[in-house]
C-alpha positions as CSV (number, residue, x, y, z in Angstrom):
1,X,-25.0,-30.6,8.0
2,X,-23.0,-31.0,4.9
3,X,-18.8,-30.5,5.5
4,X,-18.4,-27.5,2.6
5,X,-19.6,-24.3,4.0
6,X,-18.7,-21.7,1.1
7,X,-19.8,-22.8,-2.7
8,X,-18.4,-20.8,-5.3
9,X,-17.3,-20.7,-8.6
10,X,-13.7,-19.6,-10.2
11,X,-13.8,-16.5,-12.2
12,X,-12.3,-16.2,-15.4
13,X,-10.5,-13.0,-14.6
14,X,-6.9,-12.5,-13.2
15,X,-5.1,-15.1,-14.5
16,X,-3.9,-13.4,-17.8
17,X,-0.9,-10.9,-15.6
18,X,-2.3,-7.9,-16.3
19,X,-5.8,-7.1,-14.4
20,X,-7.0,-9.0,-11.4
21,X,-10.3,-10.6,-10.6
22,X,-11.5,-6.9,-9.2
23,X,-10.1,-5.1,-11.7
24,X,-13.6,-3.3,-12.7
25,X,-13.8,-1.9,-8.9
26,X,-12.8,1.2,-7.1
27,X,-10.9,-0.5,-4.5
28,X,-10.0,2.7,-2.6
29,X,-13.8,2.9,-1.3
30,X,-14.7,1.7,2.0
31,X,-17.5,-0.8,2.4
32,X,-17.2,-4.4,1.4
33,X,-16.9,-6.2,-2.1
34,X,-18.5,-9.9,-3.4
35,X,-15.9,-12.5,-3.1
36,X,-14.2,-13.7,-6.6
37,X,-11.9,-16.3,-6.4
38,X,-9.7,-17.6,-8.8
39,X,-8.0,-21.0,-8.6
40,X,-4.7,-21.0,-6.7
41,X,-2.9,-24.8,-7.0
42,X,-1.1,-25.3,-3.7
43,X,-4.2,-23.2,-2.1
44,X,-7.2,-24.9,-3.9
45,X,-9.9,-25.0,-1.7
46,X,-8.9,-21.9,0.8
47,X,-11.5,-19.5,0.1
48,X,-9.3,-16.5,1.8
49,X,-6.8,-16.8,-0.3
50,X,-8.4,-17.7,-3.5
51,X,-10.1,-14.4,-3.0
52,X,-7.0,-12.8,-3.2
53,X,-6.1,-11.3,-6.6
54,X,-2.3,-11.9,-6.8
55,X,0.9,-9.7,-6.9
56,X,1.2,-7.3,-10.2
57,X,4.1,-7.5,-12.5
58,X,6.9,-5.3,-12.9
59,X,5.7,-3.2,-15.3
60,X,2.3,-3.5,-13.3
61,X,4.3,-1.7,-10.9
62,X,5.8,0.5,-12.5
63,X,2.2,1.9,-14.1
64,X,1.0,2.3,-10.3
65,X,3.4,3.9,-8.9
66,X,3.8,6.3,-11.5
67,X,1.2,9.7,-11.2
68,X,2.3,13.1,-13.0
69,X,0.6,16.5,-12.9
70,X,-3.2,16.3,-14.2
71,X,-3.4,17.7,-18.1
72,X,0.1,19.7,-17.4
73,X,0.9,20.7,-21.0
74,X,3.9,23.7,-20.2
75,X,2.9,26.1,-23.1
76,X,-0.7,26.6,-21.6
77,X,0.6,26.7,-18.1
78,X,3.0,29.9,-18.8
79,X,-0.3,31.5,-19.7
80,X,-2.3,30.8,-17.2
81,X,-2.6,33.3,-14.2
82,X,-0.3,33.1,-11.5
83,X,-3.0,31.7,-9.0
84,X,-3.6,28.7,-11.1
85,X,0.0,28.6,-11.3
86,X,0.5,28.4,-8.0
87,X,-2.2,25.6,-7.9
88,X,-0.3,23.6,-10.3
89,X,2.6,23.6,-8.2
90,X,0.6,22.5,-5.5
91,X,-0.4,19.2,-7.2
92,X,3.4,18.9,-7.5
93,X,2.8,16.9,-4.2
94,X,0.3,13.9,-6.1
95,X,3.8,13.3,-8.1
96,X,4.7,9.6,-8.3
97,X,7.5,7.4,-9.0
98,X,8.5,3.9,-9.3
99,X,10.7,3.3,-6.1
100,X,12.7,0.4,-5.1
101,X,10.7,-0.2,-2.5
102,X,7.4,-0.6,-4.7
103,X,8.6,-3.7,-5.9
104,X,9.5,-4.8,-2.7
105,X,6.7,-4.3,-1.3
106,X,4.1,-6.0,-4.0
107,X,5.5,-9.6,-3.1
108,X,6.3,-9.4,0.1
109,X,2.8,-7.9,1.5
110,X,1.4,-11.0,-1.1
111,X,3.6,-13.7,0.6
112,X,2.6,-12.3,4.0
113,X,-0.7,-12.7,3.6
114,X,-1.3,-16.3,2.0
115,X,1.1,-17.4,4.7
116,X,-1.4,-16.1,7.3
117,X,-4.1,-17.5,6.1
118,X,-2.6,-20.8,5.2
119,X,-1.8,-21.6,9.0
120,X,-6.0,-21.0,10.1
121,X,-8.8,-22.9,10.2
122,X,-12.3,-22.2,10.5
123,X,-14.0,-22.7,13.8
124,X,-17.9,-23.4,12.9
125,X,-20.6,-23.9,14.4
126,X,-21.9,-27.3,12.9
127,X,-25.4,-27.3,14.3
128,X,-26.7,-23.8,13.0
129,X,-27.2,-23.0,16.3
130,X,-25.0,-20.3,16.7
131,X,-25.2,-16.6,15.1
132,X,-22.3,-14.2,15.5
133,X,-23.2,-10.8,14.8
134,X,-21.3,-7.9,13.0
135,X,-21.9,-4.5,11.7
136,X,-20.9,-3.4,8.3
137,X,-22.0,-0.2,6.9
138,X,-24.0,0.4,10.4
139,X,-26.1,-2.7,9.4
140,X,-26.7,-6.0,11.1
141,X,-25.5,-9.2,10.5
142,X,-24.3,-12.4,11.4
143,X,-22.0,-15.2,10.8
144,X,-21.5,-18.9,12.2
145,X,-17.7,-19.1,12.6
146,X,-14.8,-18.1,13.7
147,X,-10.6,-17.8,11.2
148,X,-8.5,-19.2,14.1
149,X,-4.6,-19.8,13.8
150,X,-3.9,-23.3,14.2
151,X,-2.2,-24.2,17.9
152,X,0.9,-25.8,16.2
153,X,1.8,-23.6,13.3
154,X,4.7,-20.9,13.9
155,X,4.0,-17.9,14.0
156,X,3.3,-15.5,10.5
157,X,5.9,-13.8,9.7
158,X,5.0,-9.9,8.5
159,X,7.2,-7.2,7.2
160,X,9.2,-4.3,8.4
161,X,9.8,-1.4,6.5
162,X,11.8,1.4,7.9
163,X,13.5,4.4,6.5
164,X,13.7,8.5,7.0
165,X,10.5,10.2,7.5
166,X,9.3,11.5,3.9
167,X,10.9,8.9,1.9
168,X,7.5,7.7,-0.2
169,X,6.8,4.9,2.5
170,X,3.3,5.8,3.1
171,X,2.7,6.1,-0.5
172,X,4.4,2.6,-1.1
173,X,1.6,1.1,0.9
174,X,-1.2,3.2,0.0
175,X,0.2,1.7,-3.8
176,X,0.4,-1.8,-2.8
177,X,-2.7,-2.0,-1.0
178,X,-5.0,-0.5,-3.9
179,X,-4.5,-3.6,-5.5
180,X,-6.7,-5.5,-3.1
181,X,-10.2,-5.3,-1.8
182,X,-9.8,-4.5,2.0
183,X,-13.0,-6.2,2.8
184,X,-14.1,-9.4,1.1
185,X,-17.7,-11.0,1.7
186,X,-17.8,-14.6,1.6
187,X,-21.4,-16.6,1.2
188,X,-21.7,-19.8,3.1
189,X,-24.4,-22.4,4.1
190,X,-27.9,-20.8,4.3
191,X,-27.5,-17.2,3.6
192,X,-24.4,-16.8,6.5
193,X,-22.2,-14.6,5.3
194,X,-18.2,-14.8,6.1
195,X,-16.2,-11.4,6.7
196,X,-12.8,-10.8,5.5
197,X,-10.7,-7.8,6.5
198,X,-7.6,-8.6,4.1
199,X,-5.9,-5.4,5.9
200,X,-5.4,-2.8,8.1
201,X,-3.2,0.2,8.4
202,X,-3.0,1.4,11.5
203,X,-2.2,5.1,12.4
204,X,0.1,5.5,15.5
205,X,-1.2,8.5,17.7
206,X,1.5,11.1,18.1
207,X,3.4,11.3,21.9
208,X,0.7,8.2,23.0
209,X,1.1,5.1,24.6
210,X,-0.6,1.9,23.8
211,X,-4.1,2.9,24.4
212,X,-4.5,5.4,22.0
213,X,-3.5,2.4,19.7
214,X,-6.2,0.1,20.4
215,X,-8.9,2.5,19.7
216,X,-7.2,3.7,16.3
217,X,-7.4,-0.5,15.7
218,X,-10.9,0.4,16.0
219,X,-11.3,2.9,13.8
220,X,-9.8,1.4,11.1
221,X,-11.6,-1.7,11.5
222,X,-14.6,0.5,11.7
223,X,-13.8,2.0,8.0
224,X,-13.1,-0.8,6.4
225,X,-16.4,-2.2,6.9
226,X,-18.1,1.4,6.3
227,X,-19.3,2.0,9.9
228,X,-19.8,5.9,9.9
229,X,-21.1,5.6,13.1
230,X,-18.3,4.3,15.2
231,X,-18.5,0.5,16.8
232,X,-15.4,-1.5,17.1
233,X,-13.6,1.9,17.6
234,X,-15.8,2.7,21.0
235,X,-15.4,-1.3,21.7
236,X,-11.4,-0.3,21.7
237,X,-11.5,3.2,23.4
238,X,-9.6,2.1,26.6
239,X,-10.0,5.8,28.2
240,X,-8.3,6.5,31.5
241,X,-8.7,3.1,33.8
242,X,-9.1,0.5,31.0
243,X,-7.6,-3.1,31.3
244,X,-5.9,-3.4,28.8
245,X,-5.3,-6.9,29.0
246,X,-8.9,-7.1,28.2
247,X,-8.9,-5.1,25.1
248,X,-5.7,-7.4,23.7
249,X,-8.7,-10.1,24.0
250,X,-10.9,-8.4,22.1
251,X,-8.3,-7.4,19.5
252,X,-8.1,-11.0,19.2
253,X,-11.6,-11.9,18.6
254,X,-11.9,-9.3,16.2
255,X,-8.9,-10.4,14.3
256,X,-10.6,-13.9,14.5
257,X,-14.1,-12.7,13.7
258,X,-13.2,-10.8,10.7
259,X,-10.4,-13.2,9.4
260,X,-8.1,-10.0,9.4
261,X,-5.2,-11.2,7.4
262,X,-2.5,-8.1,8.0
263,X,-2.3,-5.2,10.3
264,X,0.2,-2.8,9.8
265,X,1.2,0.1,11.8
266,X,2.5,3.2,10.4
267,X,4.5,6.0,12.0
268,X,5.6,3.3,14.9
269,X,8.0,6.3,16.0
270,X,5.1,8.1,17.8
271,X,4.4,5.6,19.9
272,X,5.9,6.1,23.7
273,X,8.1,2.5,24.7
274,X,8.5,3.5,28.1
275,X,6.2,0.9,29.6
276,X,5.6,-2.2,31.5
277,X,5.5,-5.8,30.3
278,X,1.4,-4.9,29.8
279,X,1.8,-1.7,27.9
280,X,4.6,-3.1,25.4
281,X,4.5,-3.8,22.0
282,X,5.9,-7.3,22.8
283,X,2.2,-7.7,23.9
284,X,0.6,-7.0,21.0
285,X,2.6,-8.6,18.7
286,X,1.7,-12.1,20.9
287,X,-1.3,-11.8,19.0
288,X,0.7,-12.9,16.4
289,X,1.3,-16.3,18.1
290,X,-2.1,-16.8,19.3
291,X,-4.0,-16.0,15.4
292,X,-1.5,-15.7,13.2
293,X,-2.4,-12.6,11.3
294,X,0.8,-11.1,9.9
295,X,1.9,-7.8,11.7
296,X,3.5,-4.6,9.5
297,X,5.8,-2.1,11.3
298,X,6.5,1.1,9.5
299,X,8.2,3.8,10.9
300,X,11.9,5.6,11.2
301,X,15.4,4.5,11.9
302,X,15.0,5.3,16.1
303,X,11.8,3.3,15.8
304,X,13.5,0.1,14.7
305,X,16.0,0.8,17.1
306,X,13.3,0.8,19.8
307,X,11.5,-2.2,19.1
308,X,14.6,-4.6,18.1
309,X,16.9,-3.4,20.0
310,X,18.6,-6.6,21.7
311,X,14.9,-8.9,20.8
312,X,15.7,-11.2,17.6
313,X,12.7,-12.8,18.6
314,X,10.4,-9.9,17.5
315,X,12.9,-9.1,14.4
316,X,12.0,-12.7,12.8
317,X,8.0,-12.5,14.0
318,X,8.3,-9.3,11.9
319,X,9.9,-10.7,9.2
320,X,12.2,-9.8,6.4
321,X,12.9,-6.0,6.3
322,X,12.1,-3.5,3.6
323,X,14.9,-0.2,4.2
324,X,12.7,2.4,2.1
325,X,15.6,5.0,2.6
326,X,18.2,2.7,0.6
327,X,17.6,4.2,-2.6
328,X,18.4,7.9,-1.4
329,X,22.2,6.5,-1.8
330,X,21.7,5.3,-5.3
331,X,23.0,8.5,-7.0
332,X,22.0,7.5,-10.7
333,X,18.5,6.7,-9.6
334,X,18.1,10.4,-8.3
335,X,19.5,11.6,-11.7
336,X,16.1,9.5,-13.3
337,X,13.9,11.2,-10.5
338,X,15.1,14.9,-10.8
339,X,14.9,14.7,-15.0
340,X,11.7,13.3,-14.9
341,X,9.9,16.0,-12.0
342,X,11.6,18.4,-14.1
343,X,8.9,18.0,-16.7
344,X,6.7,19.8,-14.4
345,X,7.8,23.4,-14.8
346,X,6.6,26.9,-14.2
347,X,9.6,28.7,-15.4
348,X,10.3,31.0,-18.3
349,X,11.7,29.0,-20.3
350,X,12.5,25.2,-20.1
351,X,15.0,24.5,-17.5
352,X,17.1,20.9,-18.7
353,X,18.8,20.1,-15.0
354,X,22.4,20.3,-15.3
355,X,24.7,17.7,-13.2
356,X,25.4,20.4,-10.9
357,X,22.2,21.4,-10.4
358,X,20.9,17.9,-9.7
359,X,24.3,17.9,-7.3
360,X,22.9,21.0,-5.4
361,X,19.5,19.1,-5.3
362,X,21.2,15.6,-3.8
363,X,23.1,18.1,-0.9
364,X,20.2,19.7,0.2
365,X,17.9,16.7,-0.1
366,X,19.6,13.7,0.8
367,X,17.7,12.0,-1.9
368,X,14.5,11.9,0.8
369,X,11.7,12.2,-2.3
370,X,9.7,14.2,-0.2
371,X,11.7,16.7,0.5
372,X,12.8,17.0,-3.1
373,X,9.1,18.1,-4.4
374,X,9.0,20.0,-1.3
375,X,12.3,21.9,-2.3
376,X,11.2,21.9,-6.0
377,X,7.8,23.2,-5.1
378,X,9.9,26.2,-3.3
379,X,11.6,26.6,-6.3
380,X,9.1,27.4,-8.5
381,X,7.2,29.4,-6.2
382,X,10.1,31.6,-5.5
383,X,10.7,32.2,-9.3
384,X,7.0,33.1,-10.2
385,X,7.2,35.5,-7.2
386,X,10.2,37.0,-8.1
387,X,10.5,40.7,-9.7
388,X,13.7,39.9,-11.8
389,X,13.6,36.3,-12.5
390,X,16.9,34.4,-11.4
391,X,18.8,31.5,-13.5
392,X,17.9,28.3,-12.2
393,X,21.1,26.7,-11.3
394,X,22.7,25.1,-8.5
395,X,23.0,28.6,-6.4
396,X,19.1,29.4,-6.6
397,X,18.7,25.6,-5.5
398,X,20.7,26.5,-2.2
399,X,19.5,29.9,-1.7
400,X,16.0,28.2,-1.5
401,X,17.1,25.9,0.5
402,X,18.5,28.2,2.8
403,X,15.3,30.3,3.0
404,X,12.6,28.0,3.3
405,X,14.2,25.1,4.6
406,X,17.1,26.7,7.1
407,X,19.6,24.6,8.4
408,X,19.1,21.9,6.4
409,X,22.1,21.1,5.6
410,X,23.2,20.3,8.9
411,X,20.6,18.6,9.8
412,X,21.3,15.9,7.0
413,X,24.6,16.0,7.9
414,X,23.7,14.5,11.3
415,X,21.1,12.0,9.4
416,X,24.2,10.8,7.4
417,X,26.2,10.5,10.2
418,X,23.4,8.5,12.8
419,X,22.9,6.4,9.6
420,X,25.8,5.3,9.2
421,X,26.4,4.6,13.2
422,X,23.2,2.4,13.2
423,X,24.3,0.7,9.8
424,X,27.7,-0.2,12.0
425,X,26.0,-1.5,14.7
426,X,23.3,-3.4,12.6
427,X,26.1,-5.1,10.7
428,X,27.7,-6.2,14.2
429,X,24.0,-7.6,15.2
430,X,23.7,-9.6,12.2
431,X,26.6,-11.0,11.3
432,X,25.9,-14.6,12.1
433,X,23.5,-14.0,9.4
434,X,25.3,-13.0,6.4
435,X,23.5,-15.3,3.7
436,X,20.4,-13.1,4.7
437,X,22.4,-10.2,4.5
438,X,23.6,-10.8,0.5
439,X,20.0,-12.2,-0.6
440,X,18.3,-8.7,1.0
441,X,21.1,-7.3,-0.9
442,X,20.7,-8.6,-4.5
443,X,16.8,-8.0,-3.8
444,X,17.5,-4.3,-2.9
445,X,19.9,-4.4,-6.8
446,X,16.8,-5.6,-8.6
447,X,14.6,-3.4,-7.3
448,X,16.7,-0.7,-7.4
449,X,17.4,-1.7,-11.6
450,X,13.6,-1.9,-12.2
451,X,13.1,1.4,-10.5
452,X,16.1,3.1,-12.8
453,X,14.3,1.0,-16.0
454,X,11.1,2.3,-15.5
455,X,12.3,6.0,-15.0
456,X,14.3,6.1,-18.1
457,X,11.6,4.2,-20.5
458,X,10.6,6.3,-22.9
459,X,7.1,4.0,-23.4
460,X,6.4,4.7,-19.5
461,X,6.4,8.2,-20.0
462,X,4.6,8.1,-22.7
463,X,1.7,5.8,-20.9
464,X,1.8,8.2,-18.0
465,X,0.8,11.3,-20.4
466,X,-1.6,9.1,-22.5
467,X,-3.4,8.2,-18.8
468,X,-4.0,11.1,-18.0
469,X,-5.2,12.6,-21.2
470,X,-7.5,9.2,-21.7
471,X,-9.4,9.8,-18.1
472,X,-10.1,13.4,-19.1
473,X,-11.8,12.3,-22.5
474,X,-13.9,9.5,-20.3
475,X,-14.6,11.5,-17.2
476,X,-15.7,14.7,-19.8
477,X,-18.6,11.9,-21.3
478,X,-18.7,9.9,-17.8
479,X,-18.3,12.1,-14.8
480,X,-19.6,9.6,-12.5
481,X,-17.1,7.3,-13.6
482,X,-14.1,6.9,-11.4
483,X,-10.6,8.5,-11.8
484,X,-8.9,5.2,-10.4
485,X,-11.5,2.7,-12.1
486,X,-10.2,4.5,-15.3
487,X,-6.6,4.6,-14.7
488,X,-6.7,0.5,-14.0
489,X,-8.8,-0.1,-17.3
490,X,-6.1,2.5,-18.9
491,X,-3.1,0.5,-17.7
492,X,-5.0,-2.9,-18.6
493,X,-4.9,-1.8,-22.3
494,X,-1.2,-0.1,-22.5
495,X,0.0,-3.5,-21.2
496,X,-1.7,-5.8,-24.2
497,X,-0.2,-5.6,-27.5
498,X,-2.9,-3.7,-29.2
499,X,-2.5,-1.1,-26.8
500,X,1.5,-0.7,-26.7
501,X,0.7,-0.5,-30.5
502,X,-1.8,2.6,-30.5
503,X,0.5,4.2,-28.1
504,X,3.8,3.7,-30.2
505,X,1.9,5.2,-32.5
506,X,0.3,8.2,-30.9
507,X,-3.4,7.3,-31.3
508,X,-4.6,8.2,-28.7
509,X,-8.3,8.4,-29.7
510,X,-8.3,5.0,-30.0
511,X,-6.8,4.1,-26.8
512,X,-9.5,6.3,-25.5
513,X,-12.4,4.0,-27.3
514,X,-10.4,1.2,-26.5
515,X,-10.4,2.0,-22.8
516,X,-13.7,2.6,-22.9
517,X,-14.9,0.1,-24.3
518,X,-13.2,-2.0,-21.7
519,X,-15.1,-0.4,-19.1
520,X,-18.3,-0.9,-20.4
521,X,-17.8,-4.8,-21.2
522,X,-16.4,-5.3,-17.2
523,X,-18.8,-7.1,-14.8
524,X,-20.5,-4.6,-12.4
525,X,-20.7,-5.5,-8.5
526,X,-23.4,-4.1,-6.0
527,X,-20.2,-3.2,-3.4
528,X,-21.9,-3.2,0.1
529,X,-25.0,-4.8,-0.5
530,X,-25.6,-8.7,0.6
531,X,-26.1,-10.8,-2.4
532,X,-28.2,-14.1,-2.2
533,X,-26.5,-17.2,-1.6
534,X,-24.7,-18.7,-4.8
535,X,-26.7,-21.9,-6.4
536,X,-26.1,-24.8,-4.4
537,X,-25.2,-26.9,-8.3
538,X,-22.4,-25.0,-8.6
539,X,-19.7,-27.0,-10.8
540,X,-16.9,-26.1,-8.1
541,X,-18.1,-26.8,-4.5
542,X,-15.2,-26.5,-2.7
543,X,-14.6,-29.2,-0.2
544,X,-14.6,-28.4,4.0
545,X,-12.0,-26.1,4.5
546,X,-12.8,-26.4,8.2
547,X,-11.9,-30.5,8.6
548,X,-8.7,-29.4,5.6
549,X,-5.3,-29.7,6.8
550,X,-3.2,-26.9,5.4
551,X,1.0,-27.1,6.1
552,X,2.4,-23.7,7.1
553,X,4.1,-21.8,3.9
């Protein structure tokens, strides 16, 4: 049996900074996707990560995370009728911006995952003899091995990202994690194929305890490899007397089985702590030890407080943390935000945001994005409904406030004043560790400076307008052609010189048959569907990654 056990060759795609090796793919679909590796120097030879395309540039970034209103042009919208007014509003809530946390995010989820997979090693079967089978897409099949974590490597580290509930962090990993494939296939000696799960996010069941948890593991391991008839989730469904002891094994082989390289919970707050050594989250996060795949927390302020609480040990096997909330003290960068929702209007006539009615907007809102489109949103509905149209000012943004959101303001008076308790008491915890302390803090400046750079270039809103307008040409000739296959070709050619060019310019015909052309010259993949095994003359046969040594990053 010869040592290599995957063959493949390096793709010529994702190493100019701009569009990754999967760049031509919907990577929002469920179901799996052809590996395509491109050569990594200090990882040469690690198929899981050399199937990874790598983090996106600032402006990257800044392209992603930015989404307007759909064809919003505001002459036409004063004349449509008021239904389709209101519906416009509506898609108020698909608004995006470039937050500080977006650029957090893009390395830090990157770093987590090559150091995962850096301290594993594949357990195989040598003699062919044995077959481990899995179901993808409801169909059968089978591998010969097994990602385990390597007995003396530390632990991964993950990430942490905590903040007030609404304030974009959902979004922020819904952004990041478009830019990978969630499931990779891998071909290796005689037609066995080699999952990979690069992630999952994890949805905490309201007012539940851990067992709720483990199915919901299921269920997202169950959509990312396309199962619409449940498997792993039903393998997890502890019901009323399960062991769960017994289902933290089979989390285990699953992550091992499916080389899962991150899980990540989200809303951590609804989970129920109350519990016993078995039912904790110290439990589960042991995992982490035994495979190292890199665990994600998400959730609020009294989450955090609940799972670090007096435990350093779980703060560091979480790793560095992310506040998502931070920027909702950064005064000038809500200044950028409020300016730039304001071009979204349904008003009589165009409304230019005064300083004291973007001060109104800050009291009410605490800066929370969320619950700024939410009080925007109000504020438009409330004038199209209204018999004698008010002035928009700072009043009519507290008199809304007052109806539809009442008591507000005390409410995030109380935030404000918890906050700044549990900022006290974090400083108290930490300060043995005040070098970490001023390196999260110049991190949290340049991300916050990118964030307030992107807002307030002129070329960005531009390219946010020219987006839209190029996937409605494409989509009008190619409906089958997808909105976010489009958008990534788009932002492919705004970021090469040509492109920046046409768009200075305003030609935007022939970004359009630019675009387009770029779609039609991209490789096509077959998504779900098992390809035959590569050609065994391959230039680039990657030497035995399961006898390699690899050193812990």
């Amino acid at each position: 049996m010869p040592n290599d056990y995957i063959r493949y060759e390096y793709c010529d795609t994702g190493t100019n900074g701009v569009a990754n090796q999967y760049s031509d793919l919907d990577l929002t679909e469920y179901g799996g996707v052809e590996a395509r590796y491109v050569k990594r120097d200090s990882d040469e030879g690690n198929p899981f990560i050399e199937a990874l395309p790598c983090p996106r540039s600032r402006e990257e970034v800044s392209l992603a995370g930015s989404k307007g209103v759909p064809g919003f042009v505001y002459e036409i919208e004063k004349k449509k009728h008021s239904l389709n007014q209101l519906l416009g509003i509506m898609l108020l809530r698909r608004v995006r911006f470039p937050l500080p946390m977006n650029y957090e995010l893009e390395n830090a989820v990157y770093i987590a995952l090559v150091n995962s997979y850096r301290v594993r090693r594949m357990l195989r079967d040598k003699n062919g003899d044995i077959r481990l089978p899995y179901e993808s897409g409801n169909v059968s099949h089978c591998s010969d091995g097994l990602l385990v974590g390597k007995d003396a490597a530390a632990a991964n580290a993950g990430i942490t990202m905590i903040g007030y509930s609404g304030c974009g962090k959902s979004s922020a990993l819904e952004t990041v994690f478009a830019n990978y494939p969630q499931y990779i296939i891998h071909r290796g000696e005689g037609m066995t194929t080699y999952p990979q799960i690069v992630y999952l996010v994890v949805q905490c069941p309201p007012h539940s305890n851990f067992r709720g948890l483990f199915k919901n593991i299921g269920v997202a391991i169950d959509r990312a490899l396309g199962n619409v008839k449940p498997v792993y989730a039903k393998e997890l469904d502890a019901g009323k007397s399960g062991n769960l002891a017994r289902f933290t094994d089979k989390v285990r082989e699953l992550i091992e089985q499916f080389a899962i390289g991150m899980i990540v919970f989200d809303e951590i707050q609804h989970l129920n702590f109350d519990s016993t050594l078995e039912n904790s989250f110290e439990s589960i996060l042991e995992l982490t030890n035994q495979t190292k795949v890199a665990f994600g927390v998400v959730g609020t302020e009294d989450a955090y407080d609940k799972i670090f609480a007096d435990n350093l040990r779980q703060a560091r096997r979480l790793g560095a943390e992310i506040h998502a909330d931070r920027y909702c003290k950064n005064k000038d960068l809500f200044c950028h935000i409020v300016r730039n929702l304001f071009k979204y209007q349904w008003f009589d006539t165009i409304v230019e945001p005064t300083q004291e009615l973007i001060d109104a907007l800050y009291a009410c809102t605490h800066g929370i994005i969320d619950q700024l489109i939410g009080l925007y949103s109000f504020m438009n509905i409330d004038y199209l409904n209204a018999q004698e149209k008010p002035d928009v000012d700072a009043d009519f943004v507290k008199k809304t406030a007052n109806r539809h959101y009442p008591g507000i303001l005390k409410l995030l008076d109380r935030i404000d004043s918890v906050e700044a308790e549990q900022e006290r008491a974090e400083l108290i915890k930490r300060a043995n560790v005040e070098l970490e302390q001023a390196v999260e803090a110049a991190r949290q400046k340049e991300a916050e400076t990118a964030s307030a750079e992107a807002l307030t270039d002129i070329s960005l809103d531009r390219a946010i307008e020219i987006k839209q307008e190029v996937v409605k040409r494409i989509r009008g000739v190619d409906a089958a052609r997808s909105e976010t296959v489009i958008e990534k070709a788009c932002d492919q050619v705004l970021l090469s010189p040509e492109g920046k060019a046409l768009a200075a310019a305003g030609e935007t015909t022939k970004l359009t048959q630019l675009v387009f052309k770029t779609l039609k010259t991209r490789k096509t993949s077959s998504g779900n569907q098992e390809k035959k095994k590569p050609d065994a003359s391959s230039p680039t046969v990657i030497r035995s990654f399961l006898e390699k040594s690899t050193t812990a990053g």
